[in-house]
C-alpha positions as CSV (number, residue, x, y, z in Angstrom):
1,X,0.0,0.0,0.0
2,X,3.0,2.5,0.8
3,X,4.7,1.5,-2.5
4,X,1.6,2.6,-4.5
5,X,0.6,5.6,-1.9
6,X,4.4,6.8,-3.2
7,X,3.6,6.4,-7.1
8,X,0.3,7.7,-6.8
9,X,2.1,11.3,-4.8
10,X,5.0,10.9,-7.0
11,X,2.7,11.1,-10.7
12,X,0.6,13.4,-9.2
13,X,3.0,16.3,-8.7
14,X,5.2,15.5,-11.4
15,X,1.8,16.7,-13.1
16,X,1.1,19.6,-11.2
17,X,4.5,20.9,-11.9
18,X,4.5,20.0,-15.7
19,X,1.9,22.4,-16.0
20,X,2.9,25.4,-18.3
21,X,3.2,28.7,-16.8
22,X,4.1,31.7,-18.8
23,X,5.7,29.2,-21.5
24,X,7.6,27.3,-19.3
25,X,6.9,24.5,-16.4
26,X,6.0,25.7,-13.1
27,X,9.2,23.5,-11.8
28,X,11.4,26.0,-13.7
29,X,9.5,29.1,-12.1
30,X,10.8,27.4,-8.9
31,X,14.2,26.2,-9.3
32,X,14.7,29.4,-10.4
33,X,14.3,30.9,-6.7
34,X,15.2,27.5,-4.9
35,X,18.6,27.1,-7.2
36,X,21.0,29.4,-4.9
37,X,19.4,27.6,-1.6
38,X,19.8,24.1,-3.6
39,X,23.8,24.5,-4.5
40,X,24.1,25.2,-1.1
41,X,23.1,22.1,-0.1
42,X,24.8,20.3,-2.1
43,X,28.1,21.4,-1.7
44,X,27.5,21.0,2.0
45,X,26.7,17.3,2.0
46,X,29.2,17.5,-1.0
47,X,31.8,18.8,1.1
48,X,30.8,16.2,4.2
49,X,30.6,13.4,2.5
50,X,34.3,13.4,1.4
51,X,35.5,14.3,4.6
52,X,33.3,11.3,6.2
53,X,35.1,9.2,4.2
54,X,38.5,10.5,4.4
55,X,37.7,9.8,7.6
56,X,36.2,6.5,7.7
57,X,38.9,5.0,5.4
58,X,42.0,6.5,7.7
59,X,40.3,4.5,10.7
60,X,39.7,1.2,8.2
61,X,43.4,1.9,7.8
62,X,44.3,2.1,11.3
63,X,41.9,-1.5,12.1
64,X,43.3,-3.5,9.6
65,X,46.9,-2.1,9.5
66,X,49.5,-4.7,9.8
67,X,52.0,-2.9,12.4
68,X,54.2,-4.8,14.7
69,X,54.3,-4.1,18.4
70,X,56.8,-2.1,19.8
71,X,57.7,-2.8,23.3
72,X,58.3,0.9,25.1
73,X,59.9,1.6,28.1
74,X,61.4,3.6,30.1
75,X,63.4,1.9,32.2
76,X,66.9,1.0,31.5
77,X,68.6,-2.1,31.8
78,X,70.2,-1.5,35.6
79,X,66.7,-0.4,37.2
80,X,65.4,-3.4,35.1
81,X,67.7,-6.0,37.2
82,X,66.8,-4.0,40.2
83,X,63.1,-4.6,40.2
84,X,63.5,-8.0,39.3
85,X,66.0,-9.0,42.0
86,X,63.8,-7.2,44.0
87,X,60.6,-9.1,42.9
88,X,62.2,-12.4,43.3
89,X,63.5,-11.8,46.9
90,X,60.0,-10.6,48.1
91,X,58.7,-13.9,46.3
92,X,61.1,-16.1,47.7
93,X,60.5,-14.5,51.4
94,X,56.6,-14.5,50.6
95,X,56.8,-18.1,49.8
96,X,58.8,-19.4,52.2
97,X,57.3,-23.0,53.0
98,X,57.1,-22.6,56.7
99,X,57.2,-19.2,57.6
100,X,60.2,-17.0,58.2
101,X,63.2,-18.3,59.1
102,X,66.1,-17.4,61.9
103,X,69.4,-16.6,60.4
104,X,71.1,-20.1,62.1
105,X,68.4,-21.8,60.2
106,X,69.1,-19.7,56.9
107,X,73.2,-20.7,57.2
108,X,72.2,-24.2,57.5
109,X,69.8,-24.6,54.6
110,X,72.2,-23.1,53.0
111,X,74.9,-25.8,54.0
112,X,72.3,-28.3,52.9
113,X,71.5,-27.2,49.4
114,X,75.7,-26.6,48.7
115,X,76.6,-30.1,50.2
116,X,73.8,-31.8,47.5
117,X,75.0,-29.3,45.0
118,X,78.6,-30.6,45.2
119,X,77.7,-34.6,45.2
């Protein structure tokens, strides 16, 4: 019903502005007043529509762009091993099996895990 609601509309003012009007079509009489207002327009959405997609196909660029990651960082090599010793003593003392330990029992753990190391 909308499809024939349009034609019906459509015919019917194509008709009204086909009708001769000091010898020419009453759609001429009115693109003659509209035509300024009309360019306008145009050259707006004209002027939109290449910056939407200048736009849309810089971000379609940036999606599908094959870069590689770049690690960045600011810290250099010594304050690197610094935070990692640092990390792995807290670890190590965070994880100790059975609690913290006295410096007697440290020594002789110690003993223990160099006399397997050297058999």
């Amino acid at each position: 019903m909308f499809i024939f609601k349009f034609v019906l509309y459509f015919f019917i003012s194509f008709i009204i502005l086909s009708i001769p009007f000091y010898n020419r079509p009453l759609f001429d009489h009115a693109y003659k007043y509209m035509q300024p207002t009309t360019n306008k327009i145009i050259n707006y959405l004209h002027k939109n529509i290449e910056i939407g997609l200048g736009q849309g196909e810089k971000t379609i660029k940036k999606i599908f762009s094959i870069e590689e990651d770049e690690v960045k960082s600011n810290l250099s090599a010594l304050q690197k091993n610094k935070f990692r010793k640092s990390f792995n003593q807290r670890s190590m003392e965070e994880e100790s099996p059975m609690g913290s330990y006295t410096q007697e029992e440290k020594r002789l753990l110690e003993e223990i895990i160099n006399s397997s190391k050297d058999k």
